[in-house]
C-alpha positions in Angstrom: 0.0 0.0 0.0 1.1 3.8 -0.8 1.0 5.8 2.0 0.2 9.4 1.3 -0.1 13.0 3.1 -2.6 15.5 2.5 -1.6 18.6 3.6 -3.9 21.6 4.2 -6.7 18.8 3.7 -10.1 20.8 5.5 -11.3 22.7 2.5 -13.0 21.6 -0.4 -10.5 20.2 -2.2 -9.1 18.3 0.7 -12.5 16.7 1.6 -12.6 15.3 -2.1 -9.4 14.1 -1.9 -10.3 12.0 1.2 -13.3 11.0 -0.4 -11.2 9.3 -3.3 -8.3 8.4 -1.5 -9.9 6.7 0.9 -12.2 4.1 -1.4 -8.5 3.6 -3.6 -7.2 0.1 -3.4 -3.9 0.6 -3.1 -3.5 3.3 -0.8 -3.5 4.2 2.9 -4.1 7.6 4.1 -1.2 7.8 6.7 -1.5 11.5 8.1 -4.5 14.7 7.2 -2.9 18.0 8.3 -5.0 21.5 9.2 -3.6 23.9 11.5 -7.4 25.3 12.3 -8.8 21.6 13.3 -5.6 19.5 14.7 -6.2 17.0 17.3 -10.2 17.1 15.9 -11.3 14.0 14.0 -11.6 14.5 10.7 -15.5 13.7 10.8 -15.6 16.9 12.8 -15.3 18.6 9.7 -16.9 16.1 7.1 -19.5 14.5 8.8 -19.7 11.6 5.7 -16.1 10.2 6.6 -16.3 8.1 9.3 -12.6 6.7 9.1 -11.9 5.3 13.1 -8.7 7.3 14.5 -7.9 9.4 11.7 -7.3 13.1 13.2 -6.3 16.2 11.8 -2.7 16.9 12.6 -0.5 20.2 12.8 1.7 20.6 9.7 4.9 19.9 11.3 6.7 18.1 8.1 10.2 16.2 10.1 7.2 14.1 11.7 5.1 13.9 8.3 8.1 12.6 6.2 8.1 9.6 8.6 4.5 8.6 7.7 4.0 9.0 4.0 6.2 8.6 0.5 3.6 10.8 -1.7 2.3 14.3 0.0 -0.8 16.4 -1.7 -0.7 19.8 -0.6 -3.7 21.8 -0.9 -2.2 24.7 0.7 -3.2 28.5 -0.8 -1.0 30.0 -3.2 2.0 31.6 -2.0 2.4 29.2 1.3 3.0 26.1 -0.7 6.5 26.9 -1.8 8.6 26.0 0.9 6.8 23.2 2.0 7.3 21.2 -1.6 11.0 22.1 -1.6 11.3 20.9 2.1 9.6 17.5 0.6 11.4 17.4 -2.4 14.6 17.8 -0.3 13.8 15.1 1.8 13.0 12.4 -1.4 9.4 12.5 -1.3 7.1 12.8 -4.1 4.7 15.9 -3.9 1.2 16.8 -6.2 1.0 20.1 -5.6 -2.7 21.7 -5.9 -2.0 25.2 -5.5 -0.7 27.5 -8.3 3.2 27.8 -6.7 4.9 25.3 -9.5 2.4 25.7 -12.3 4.0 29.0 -13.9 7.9 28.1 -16.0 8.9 31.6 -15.5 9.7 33.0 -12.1 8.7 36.6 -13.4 5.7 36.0 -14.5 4.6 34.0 -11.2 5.9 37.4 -9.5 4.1 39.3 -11.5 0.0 37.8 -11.2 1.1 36.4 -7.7 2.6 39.6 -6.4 5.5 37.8 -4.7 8.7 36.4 -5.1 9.1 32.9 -6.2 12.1 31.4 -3.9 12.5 28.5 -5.7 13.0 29.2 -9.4 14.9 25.7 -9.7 12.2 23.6 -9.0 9.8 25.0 -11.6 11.7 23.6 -14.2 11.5 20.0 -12.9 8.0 20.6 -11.4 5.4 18.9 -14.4 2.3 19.9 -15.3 0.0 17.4 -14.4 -2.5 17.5 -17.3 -2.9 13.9 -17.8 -4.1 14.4 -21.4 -1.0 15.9 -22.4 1.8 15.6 -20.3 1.2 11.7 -19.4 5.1 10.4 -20.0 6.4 13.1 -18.4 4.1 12.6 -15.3 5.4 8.8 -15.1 9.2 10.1 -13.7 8.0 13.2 -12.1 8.7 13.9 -8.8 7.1 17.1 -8.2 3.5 17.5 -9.7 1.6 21.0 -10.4 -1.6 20.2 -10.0 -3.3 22.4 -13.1 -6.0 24.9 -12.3 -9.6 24.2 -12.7 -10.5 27.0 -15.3 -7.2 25.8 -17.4 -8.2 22.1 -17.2 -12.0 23.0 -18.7 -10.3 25.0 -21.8 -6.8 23.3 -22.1 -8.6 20.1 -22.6 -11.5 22.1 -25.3 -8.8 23.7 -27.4 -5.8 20.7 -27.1 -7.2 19.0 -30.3 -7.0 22.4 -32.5 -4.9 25.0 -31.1 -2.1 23.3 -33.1 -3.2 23.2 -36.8 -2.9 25.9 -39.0 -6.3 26.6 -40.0 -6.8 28.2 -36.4 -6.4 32.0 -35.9 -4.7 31.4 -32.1 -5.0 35.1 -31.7 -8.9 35.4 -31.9 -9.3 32.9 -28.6 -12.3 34.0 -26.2 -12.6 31.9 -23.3 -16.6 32.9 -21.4 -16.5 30.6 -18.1 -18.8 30.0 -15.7 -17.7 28.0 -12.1 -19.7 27.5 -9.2 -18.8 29.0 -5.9 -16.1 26.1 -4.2 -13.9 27.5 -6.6 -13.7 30.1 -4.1 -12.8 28.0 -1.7 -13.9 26.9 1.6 -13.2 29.9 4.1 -15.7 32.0 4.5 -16.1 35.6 2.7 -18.9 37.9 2.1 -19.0 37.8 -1.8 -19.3 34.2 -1.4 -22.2 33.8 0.9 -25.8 32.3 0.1 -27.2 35.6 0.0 -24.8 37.5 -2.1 -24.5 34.5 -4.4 -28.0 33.0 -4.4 -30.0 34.6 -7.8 -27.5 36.1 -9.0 -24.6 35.5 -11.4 -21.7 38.0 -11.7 -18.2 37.8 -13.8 -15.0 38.7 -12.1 -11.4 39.2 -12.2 -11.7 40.6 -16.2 -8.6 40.7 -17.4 -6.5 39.7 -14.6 -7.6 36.6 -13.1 -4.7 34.4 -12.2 -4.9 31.0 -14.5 -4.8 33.4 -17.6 -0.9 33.0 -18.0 -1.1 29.4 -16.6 -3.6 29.0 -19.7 -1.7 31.5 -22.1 1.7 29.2 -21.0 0.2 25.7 -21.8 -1.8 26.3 -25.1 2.0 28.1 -26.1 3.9 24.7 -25.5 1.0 22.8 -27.6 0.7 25.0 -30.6 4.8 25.8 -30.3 3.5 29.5 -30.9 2.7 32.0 -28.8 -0.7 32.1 -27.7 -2.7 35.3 -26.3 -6.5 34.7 -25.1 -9.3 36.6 -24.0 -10.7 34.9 -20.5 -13.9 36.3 -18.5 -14.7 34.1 -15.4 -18.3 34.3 -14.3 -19.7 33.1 -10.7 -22.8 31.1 -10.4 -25.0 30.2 -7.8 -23.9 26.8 -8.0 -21.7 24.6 -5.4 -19.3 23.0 -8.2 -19.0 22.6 -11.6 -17.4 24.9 -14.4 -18.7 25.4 -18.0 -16.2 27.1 -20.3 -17.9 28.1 -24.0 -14.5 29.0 -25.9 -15.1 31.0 -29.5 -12.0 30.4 -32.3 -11.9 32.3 -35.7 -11.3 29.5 -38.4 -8.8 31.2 -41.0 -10.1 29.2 -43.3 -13.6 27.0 -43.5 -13.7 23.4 -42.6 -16.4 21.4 -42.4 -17.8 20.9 -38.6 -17.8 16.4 -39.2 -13.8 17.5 -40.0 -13.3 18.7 -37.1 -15.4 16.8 -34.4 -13.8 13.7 -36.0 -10.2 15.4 -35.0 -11.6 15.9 -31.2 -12.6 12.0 -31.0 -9.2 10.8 -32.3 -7.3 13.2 -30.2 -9.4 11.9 -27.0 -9.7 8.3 -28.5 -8.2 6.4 -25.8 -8.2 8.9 -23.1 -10.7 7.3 -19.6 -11.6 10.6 -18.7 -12.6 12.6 -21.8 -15.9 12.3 -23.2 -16.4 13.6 -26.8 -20.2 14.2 -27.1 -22.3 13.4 -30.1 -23.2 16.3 -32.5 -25.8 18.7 -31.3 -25.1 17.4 -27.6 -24.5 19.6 -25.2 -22.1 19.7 -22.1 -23.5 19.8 -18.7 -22.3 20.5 -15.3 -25.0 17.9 -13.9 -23.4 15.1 -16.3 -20.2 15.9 -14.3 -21.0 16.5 -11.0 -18.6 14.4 -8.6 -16.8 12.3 -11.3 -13.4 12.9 -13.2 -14.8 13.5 -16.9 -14.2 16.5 -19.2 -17.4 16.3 -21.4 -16.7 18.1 -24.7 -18.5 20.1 -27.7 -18.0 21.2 -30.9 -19.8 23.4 -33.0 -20.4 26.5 -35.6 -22.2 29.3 -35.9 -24.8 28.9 -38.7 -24.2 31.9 -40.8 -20.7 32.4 -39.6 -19.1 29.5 -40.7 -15.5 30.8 -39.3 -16.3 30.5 -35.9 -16.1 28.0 -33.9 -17.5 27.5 -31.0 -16.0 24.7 -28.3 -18.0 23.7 -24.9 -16.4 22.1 -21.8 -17.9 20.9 -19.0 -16.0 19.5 -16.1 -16.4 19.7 -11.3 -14.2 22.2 -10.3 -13.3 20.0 -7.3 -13.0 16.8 -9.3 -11.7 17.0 -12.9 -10.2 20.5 -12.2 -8.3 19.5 -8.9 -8.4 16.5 -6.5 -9.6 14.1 -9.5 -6.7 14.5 -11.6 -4.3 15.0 -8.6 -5.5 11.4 -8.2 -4.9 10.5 -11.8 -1.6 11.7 -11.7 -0.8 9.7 -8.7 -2.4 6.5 -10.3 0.4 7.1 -13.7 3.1 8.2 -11.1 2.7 4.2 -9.1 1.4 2.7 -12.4 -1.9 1.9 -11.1 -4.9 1.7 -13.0 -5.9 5.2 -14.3 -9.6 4.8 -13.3 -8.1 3.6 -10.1 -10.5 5.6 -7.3 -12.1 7.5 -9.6 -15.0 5.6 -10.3 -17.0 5.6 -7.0 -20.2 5.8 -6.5 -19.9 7.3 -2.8 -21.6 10.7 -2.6 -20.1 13.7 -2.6 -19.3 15.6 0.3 
């Protein structure tokens, strides 16, 4: 059995972790940290696990290192750096869910982060752990960054095309649409029933922080630069994100072309579901599981644009899921390993 760490693991992305991790058949959570709850039972603050003597513990890593070979930090941005370089230091492997290793460039993570990064090394061994595409590299990796769950929904909609030369990789406008975990799970007044409830808002325009994480990965697929437009929108929703991504075609091609490109591309990926023509992605369809569920279409009339939909849980597909995917191709377990239960979500 693997032991593994989750660190930082009372928010929402923790709990799901648990959920999975705890139902997977080859692994043993040794050790749940959270400075707010240690010494509580972990019930305390999910009521659904009922796991006998597991406890939240402070985050005190010369004692973690002793329990646990793989460590999942759910930490927030910014706090998570030290703590992977103290793990990577100490030989342990690390699937990192914050942003702190998902940025190549130092200067940019300075810039949309507003601090320093103090271990500029690391990012270049740190992988991006997009499944999808980075699979053989996430096989020898020792240090995973977790991908964001806006950049999974559209990374995954615009992988099959961004490459091919009848794209115009300048005309990219990304509308998205999340629920309100992706907030997080402490609690602040734009985020409350009331303020959220009947309502649905957009936010961050223009400087919401996965736009370079997006902007970096769709550059290393295409091989070009790529410069996007991305608007994120709240909804009174608990989880779930729905990204509707519009691309100028610089030349026309028929719509069968191109869906038939977007089921070869996905062909033998578990998690990935291509839908049928005229089928549209919905949050509902995804709700607790690990699939993308993807679109394609054009605008009758406008046969140059084309329009992609992704559906995808925030918490699952665009965080604990796939940090559970990557740790199934990290072991060489069974992909699907854990991520198939039917146990509710929490």
């Amino acid at each position: 059995m693997l032991n593994v760490a989750i660190v930082g693991g009372s928010g929402y992305t923790g709990g799901e972790l648990l959920r999975l991790l705890i139902g997977h058949p080859s692994v043993n959570v040794a050790a749940v940290t959270s400075e707010r709850f240690a010494g509580l039972p972990v019930s305390d603050s999910f009521p659904g696990f009922r796991q006998p003597g597991l406890k939240f513990e402070p985050l005190h890593l010369k004692t973690l290192i002793k329990k646990a070979d793989l460590f999942f930090l759910c930490l927030p941005h910014k706090t998570s750096q030290k703590s992977v370089a103290s793990l990577h230091r100490a030989g342990k492997k690390v699937i990192d869910l914050s942003a702190d290793y998902r940025l190549k460039s130092a200067s940019v993570y300075k810039k949309w982060y507003n601090t320093p990064h103090l271990y500029s090394n690391l990012l270049k061994k740190a992988v991006y752990g997009l499944p999808e595409i980075y699979r053989n590299e996430i096989r020898n990796a020792s240090i995973i960054a977790n991908p964001g769950c806006y950049p999974v929904s559209t990374l995954l909609g615009l992988a099959p095309v961004i490459g091919k030369d009848f794209i115009d990789r300048n005309s990219i406008i990304i509308d998205a649409k999340s629920g309100t975990s992706g907030a997080g799970r402490t609690p602040a007044q734009p985020f409350m029933f009331c303020e959220v409830n009947e309502s649905v808002k957009a936010y961050a325009i223009t400087v919401h922080r996965h736009t370079p994480e997006i902007q970096q990965e769709l550059s290393l697929i295409a091989q070009k630069k790529v410069d996007i437009i991305f608007t994120p929108h709240l909804m009174p929703m608990d989880r779930g994100i729905l990204s509707t991504i519009y691309v100028r075609l610089k030349k026309k091609v028929p719509l069968a072309t191109v869906q038939k490109l977007y089921r070869n591309y996905y062909r033998d990926e578990p998690f990935v579901r291509v839908l049928g023509n005229g089928v549209y992605p919905a949050t509902k369809a995804v709700k607790g599981t690990n699939f993308c569920d993807l679109s394609v279409f054009k605008h009758h009339g406008r046969e140059q644009t084309l329009i992609i939909v992704s559906a995808i849980d925030n918490l699952m597909k665009g965080a604990s899921g796939s940090a559970v995917h990557n740790m199934n191709i990290m072991y060489g377990f069974e992909e699907a390993a854990g991520l198939l239960s039917t146990a509710p979500c929490p």
